[in-house]
N, C-alpha and C positions, 0 to 999 in steps of 0.2 A: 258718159259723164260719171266718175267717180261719186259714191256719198259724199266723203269728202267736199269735194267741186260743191255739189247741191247746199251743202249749207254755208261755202266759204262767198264766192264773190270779189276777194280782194284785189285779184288780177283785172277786172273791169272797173276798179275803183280805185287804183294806181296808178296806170301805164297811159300813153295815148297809143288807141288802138287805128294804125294807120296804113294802108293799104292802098294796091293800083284801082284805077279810078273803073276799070271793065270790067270789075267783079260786081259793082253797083245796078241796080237795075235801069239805069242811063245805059248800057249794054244790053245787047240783045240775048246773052248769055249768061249778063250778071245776076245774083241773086239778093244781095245786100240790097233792102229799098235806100234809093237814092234821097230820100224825103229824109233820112235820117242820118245821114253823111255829110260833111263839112269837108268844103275844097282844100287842100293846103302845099297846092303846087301844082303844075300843069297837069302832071301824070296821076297826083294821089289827092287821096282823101281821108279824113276818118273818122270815127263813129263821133256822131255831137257828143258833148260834153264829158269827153276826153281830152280836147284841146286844152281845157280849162283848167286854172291852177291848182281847183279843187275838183280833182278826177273823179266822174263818176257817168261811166255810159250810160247814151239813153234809155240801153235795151235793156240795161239789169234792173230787176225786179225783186223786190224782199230789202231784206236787213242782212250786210253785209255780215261776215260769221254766223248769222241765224241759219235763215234757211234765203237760198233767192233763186230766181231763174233767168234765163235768156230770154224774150220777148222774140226773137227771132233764130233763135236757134239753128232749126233747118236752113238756115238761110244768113250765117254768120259769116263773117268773113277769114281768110286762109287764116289771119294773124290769130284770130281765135279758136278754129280749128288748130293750129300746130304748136299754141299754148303746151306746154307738160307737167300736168300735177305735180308737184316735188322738187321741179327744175330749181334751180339758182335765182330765175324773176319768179317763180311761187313762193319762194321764201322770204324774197326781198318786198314780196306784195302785202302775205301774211304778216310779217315784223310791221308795216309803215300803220298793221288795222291793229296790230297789239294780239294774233294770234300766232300760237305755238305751230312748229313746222309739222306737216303730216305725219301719220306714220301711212307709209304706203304696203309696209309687210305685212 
């Protein structure tokens, strides 16, 4: 995780972060706790309160733009693993908190 990442948080407090349901620990291989996941269709799921109209996952921790962290980290789901600092939804996530786009160079 980027410094960056460590103080922004926006992408877990924009987006609904949604995902196949055997990455959950309802799987014998999953790792996301399933205590912390919301159904939202036969095959997927995603992180609580993400679904909701004011986005903000259960796992992030801190003040968005400050400083925050993942609560489950090791144990995130693909869609938060394949996140990319800089991408197009990082900037789209940064602008909806009112922060300036990285500089990644």
């Amino acid at each position: 995780m980027s410094q960056e990442c460590v103080k922004c948080g926006a992408c877990c407090a924009s987006f609904r972060v949604s995902f196949y349901w055997g990455e959950t620990s309802a799987h014998d291989q999953g790792l996301v706790p399933v205590e912390l996941t919301t159904p939202i269709s036969p095959h997927h799921v995603c992180m609580k309160g993400t679904e909701q109209r004011l986005v903000h996952c259960v796992a992030l921790t801190g003040k968005v733009g400050q400083e925050v962290s993942c609560s489950i980290y090791g144990q995130r789901s693909s869609t938060c693993r394949e996140f990319e600092a800089g991408s197009e939804d990082c900037i789209k996530a940064r602008n909806i908190h009112g922060l300036p786009e990285l500089s990644l160079g």
